[in-house]
BAFI-189370 format. One record per atom (N, C-alpha, C): x, y, z; residue in one letter. Coordinates in steps of 0.001 Angstrom, whole numbers, padded with zeros to 6 digits, always signed. Atoms other than C-alpha are relative to their C-alpha. Last residue first. Layout:
% BAFI-189370
XYZA...
//
This chain:
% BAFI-189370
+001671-000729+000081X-007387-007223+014974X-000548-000331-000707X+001005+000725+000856X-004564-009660+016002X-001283+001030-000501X+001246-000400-000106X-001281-007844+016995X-000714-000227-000710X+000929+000512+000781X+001756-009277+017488X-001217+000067+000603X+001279+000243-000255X+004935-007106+018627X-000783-000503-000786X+000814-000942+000437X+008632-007746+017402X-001561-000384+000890X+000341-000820-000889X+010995-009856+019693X-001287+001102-000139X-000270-001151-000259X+012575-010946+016988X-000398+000858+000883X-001148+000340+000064X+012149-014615+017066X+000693+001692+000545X-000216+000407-001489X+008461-014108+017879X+001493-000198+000358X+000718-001198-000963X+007901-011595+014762X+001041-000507+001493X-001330-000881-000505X+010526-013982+012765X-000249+001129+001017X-001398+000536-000098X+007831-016789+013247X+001360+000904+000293X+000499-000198-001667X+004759-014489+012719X+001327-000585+001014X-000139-001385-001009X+006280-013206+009838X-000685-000092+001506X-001264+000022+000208X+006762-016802+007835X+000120+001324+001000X-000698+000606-000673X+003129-018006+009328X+001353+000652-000257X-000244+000947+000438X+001114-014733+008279X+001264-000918+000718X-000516+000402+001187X+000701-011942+010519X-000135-001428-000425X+000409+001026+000269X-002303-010359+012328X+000664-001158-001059X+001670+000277+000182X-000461-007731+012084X-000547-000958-000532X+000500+001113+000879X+003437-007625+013080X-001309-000544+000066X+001692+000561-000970X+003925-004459+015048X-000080-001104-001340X+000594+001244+000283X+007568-003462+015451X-001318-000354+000034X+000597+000986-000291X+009066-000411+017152X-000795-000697-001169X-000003+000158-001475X+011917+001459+016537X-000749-000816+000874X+000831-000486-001047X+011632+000239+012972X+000238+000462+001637X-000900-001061-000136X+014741-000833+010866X-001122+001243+000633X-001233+000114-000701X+013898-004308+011351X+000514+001319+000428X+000343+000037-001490X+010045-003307+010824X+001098-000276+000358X+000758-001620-000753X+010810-001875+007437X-000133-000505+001296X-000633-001182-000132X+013309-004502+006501X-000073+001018+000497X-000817-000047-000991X+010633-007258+007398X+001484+000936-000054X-000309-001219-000602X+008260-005869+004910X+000805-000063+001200X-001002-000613+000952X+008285-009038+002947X+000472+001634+000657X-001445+000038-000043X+007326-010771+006032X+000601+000515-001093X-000728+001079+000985X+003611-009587+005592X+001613-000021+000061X+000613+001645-000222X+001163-008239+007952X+001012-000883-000783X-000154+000833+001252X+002759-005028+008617X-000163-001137+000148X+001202+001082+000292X+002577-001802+010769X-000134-001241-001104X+000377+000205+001379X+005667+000647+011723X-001454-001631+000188X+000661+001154+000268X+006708+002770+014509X-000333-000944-001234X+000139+000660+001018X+009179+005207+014049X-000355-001142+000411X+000224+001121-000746X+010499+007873+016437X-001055-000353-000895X+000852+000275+000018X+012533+010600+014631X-000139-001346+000834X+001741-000467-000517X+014924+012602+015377X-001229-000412-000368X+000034-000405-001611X+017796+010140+014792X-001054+000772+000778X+000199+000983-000813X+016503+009327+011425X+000158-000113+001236X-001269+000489-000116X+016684+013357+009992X-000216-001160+000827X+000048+000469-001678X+013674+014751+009311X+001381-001018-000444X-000417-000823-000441X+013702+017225+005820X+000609-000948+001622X+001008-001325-000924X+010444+016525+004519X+001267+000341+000585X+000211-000996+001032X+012680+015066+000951X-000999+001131+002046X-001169-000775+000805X+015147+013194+003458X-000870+001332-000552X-000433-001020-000978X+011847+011671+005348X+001067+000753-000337X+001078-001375+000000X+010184+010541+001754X+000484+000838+001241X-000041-001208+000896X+013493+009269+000742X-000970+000679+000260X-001217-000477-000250X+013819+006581+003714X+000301+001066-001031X-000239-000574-001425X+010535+005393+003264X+001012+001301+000371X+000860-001121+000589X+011319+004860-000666X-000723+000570+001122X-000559-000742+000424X+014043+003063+000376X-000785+001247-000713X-001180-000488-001069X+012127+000850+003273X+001179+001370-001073X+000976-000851-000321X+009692+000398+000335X+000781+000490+001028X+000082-001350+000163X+012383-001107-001882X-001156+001058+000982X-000856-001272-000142X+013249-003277+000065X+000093+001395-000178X-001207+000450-000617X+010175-005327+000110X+001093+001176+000433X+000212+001684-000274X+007417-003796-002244X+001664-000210+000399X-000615-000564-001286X+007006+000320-003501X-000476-001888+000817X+001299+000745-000803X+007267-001204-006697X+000038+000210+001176X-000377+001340-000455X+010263+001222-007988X-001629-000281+000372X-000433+000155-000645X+009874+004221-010301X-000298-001537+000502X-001069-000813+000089X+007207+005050-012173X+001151+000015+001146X-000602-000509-001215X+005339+001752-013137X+000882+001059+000123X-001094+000303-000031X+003036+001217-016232X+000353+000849+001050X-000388+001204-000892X+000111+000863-017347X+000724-000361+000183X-000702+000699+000487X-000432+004713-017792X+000019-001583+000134X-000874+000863-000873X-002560+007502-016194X+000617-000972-001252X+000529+000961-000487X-003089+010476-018596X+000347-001493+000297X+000707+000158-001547X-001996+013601-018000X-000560-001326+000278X+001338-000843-000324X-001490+015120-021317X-000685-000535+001311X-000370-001435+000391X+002269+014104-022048X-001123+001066+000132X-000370-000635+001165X+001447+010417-020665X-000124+001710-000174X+001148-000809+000822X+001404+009443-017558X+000990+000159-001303X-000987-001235+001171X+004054+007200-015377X-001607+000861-000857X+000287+000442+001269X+002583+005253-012220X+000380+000938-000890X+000369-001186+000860X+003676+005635-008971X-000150-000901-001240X-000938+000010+001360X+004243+002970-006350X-000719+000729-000309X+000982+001169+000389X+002972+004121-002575X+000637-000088-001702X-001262+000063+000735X+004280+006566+000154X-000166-001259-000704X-000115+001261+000970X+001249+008204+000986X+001205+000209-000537X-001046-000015+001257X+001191+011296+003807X-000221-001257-000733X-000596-001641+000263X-000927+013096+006567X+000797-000331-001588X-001534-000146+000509X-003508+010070+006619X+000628+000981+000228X-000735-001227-001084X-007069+011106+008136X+001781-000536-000140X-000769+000347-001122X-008870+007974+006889X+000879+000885+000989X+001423+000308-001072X-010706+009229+004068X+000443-000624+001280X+000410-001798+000018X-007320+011045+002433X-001214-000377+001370X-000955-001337-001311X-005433+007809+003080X-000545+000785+000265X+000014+000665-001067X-008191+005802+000777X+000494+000263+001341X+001374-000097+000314X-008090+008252-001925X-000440-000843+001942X+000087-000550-000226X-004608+007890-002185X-001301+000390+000599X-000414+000116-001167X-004365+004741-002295X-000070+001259+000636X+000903+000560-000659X-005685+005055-005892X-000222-000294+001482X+000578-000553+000602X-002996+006989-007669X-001938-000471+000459X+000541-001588-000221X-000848+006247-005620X-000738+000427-000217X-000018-001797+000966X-000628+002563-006623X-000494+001242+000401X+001269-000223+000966X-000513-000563-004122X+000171+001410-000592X-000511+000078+001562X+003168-001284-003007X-001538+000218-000589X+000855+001672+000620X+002010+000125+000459X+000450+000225-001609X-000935+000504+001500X+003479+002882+002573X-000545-001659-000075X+000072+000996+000731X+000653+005242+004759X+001145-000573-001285X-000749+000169+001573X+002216+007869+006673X-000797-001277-000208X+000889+001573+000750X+000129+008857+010029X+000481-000009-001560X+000369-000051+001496X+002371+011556+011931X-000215-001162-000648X-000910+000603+001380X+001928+010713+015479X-000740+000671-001571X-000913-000979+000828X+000463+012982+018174X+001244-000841-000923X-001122-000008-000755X-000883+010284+020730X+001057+000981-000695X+000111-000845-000923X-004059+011267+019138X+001204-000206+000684X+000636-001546+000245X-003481+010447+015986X+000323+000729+000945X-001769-000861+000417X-001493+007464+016919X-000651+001095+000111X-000987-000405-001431X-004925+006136+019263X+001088+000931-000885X+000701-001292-000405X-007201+007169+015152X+001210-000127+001668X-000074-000863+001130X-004825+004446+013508X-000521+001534+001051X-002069-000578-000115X-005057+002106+016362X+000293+000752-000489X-000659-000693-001338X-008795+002464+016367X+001054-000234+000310X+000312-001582+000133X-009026+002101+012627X-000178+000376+001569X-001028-000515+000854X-006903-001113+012479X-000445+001712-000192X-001341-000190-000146X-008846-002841+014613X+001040+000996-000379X+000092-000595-001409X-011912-002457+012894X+000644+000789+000824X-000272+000333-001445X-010477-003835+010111X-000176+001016+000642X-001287-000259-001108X-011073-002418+007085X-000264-000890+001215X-001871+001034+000257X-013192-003578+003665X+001088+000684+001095X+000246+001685-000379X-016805-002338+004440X+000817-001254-000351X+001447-000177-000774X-017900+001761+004322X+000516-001951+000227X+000511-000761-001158X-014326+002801+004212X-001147-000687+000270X-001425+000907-000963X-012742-000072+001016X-000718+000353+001634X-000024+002290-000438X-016248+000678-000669X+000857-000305+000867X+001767+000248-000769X-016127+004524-000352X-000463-001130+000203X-000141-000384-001160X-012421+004248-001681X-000814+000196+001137X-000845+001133-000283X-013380+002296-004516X+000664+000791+001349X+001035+001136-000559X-015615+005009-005737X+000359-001191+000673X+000494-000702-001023X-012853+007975-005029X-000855-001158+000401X-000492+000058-000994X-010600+005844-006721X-000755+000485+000591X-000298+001792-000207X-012699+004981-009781X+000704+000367+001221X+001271+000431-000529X-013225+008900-009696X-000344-001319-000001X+000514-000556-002030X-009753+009846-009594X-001445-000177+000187X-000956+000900-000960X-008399+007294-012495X-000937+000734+001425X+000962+001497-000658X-012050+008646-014482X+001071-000664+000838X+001075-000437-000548X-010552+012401-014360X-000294-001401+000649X-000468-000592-000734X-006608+011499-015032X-001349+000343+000770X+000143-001847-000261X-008082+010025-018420X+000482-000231+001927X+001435+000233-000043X-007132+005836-018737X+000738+001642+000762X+000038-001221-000520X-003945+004280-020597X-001584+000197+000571X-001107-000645-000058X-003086+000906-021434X-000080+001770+000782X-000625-000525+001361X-006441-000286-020777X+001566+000540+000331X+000748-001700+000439X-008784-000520-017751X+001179+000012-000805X+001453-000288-000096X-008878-004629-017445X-000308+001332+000026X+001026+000925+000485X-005940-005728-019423X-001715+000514+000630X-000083-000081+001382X-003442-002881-019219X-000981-000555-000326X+000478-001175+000208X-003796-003123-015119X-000665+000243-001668X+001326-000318-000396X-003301-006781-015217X-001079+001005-000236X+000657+000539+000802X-000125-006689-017302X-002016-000207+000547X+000013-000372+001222X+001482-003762-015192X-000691-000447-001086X+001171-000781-000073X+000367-005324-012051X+000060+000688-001223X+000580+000412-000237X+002416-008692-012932X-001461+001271+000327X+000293+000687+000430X+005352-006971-013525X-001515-000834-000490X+000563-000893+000596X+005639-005551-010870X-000678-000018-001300X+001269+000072-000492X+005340-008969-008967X-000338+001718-001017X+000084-000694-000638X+007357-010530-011538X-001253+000920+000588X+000075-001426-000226X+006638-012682-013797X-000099+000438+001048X-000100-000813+001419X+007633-016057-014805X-000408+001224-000064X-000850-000784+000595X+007641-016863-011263X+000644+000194-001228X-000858+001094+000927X+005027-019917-011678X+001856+000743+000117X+000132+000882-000693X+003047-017911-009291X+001181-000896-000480X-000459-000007-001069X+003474-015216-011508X-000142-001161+001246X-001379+000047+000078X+002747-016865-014131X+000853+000669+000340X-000212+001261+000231X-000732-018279-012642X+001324+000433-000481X-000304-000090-001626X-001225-014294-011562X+000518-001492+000079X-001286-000669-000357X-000954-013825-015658X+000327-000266+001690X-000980+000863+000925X-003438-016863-016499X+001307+000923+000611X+000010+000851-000822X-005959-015066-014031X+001574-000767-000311X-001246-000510-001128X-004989-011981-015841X-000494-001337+000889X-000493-000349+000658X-006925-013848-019149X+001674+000656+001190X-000846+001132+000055X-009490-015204-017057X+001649+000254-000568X-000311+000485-001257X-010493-011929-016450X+001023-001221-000026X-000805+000284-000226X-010201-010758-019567X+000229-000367+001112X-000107+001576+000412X-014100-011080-020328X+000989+000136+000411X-000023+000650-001024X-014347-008140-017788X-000228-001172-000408X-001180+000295-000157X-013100-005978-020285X+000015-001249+001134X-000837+001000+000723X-016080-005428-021978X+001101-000705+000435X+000557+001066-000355X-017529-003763-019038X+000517-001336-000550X-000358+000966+000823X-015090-000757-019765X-000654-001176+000194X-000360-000301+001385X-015916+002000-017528X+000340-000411-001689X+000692-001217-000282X-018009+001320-014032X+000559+000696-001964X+001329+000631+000317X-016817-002932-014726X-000575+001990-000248X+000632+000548+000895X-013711-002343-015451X-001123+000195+000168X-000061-000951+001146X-012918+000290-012769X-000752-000256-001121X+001738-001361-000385X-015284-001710-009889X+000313+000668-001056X+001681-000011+000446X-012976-004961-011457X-000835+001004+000327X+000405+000171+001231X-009724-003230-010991X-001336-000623-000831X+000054-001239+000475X-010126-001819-007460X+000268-000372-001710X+001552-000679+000175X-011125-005267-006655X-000170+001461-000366X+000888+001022+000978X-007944-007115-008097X-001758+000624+000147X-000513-000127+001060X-005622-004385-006170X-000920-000181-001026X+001082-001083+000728X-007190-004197-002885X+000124+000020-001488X-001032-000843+001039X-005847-006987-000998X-000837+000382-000904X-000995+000336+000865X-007978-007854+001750X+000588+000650-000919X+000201+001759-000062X-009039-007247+005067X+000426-000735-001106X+001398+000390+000688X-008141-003564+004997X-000227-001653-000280X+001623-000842+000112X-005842-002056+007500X-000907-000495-000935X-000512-001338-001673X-002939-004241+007646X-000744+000311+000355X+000311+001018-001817X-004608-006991+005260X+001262+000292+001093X+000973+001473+000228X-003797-004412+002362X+000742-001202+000811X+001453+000037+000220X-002277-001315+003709X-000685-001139-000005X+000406+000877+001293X+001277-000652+005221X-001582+000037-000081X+000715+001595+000211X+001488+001313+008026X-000420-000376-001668X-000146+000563+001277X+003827+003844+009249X-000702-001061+000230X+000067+000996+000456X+003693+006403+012610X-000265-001548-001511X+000357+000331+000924X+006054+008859+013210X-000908-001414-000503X+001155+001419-000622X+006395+010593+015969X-000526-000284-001423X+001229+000153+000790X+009044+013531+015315X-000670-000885+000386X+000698-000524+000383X+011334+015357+017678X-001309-000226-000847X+001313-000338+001427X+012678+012641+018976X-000929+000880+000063X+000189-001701+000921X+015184+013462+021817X-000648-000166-001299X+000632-000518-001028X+015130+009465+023514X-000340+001557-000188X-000420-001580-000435X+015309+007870+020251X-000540+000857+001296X+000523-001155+000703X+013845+004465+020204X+000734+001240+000463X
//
C-alpha cells in the first residue's frame, strides 16, 4: 500500500457482502407488489428469463433489463422509483445485513476511511441503502430516463459487474480528482467476479466467499473474512 496516501479509501460491494442476499429479485417484488400487483403473475415469466440466463442466452445485463420491464414496467415516475427504494431500504436495514458487515463498515469510519459502495445493483435503489448506512459515495449501474425524468428499463452505461466495475472505480477517483498513488484502497467482495477489484486492491478481503474466490483468495494471499 502506498506509504504517502493521502486518501483511505474503503470499497465494498453489496449483495452477500453486506446484505445476506441478493437484492435485486426482492426489490422488484416489494415494487410490484406496493404498485402494480398485477404484475406479480409474471413471475414465472422472469423465472423463464433467469432459466436463459443460466442457459447463457442472456446476459447478465441483459437479464435485469427483461426482469425490470416485466415486474414495474418499461418505465416508472422518478417519485414511486425513490419511494420503492426508500421502502426496500428500511427492509434491507431493519433485517437483510450482516452483522458483520456493519461493524467493519462503522471500524473504516472510524479509522478515517472514505466508505464507497460499488455493486452492479442499480443506483437508483442502492442508493437509498448507502445513504442509511453512512456511505460517502455509490458507484452502481445507471439506468437511462426518459425526457421527463422517468426511470427506464434499461441500462446507462456499463453493468457495473466484473471488469467493468474496476473501470467504473477507476473513473469515479479521476472525476474526485485522487490520483492511484495517493490513495490507500481496501476493497470487500464475496464473489470471484470482482477479482480485478481486489487484484488491483492494496488490500484484499474476500467475504465469506464462495468456492471459486475462496480458492484464488488462499492462492493469493488475499484476506478471508466470515461474518
Amino acid at each position: 500500500m502506498p506509504s504517502n496516501a493521502t486518501h483511505r479509501i474503503a470499497i465494498y460491494d453489496m449483495d452477500k457482502t453486506i446484505t445476506v442476499a441478493p437484492t435485486w429479485t426482492g426489490f422488484l417484488i416489494g415494487a410490484a407488489r406496493a404498485y402494480a400487483p398485477w404484475r406479480l403473475a409474471l413471475l414465472p415469466v422472469a423465472g423463464l428469463a433467469v432459466g436463459a440466463y443460466g442457459l447463457k442466452l442472456l446476459d447478465r445485463a441483459r437479464l435485469k433489463q427483461v426482469t425490470q420491464r416485466l415486474l414495474i414496467g418499461g418505465t416508472m415516475s422518478s417519485e414511486d422509483a425513490a419511494d420503492a427504494a426508500a421502502r426496500f431500504a428500511d427492509r434491507i436495514i431493519a433485517q437483510g445485513l450482516f452483522a458483520g458487515a456493519r461493524t467493519r463498515i462503522e471500524a473504516d469510519r472510524a479509522a478515517g476511511y472514505r466508505l464507497v459502495m460499488a455493486t452492479a445493483s442499480y443506483h437508483f435503489y442502492v442508493t437509498a441503502i448507502a445513504e442509511r448506512l453512512g456511505f460517502d459515495a455509490v458507484i452502481a449501474t445507471g439506468s437511462r430516463k426518459t425526457a421527463d425524468g422517468r426511470l427506464r428499463a434499461l441500462i446507462d452505461g456499463e453493468n457495473c459487474y466484473g471488469p467493468a466495475k474496476l473501470r467504473m472505480i477507476k473513473a469515479w477517483l479521476a472525476a474526485q480528482g485522487i490520483e492511484r498513488a495517493d490513495a490507500e484502497i481496501r476493497f470487500y467482495s464475496d464473489h470471484v467476479s470482482d477479482a480485478p477489484t481486489l487484484d488491483w486492491a492494496d488490500t484484499a478481503f474476500a467475504v465469506h466467499p464462495h468456492g471459486p474466490l475462496r480458492t484464488l483468495a488462499t492462492a493469493r494471499g488475499w484476506a478471508i473474512l466470515d461474518w
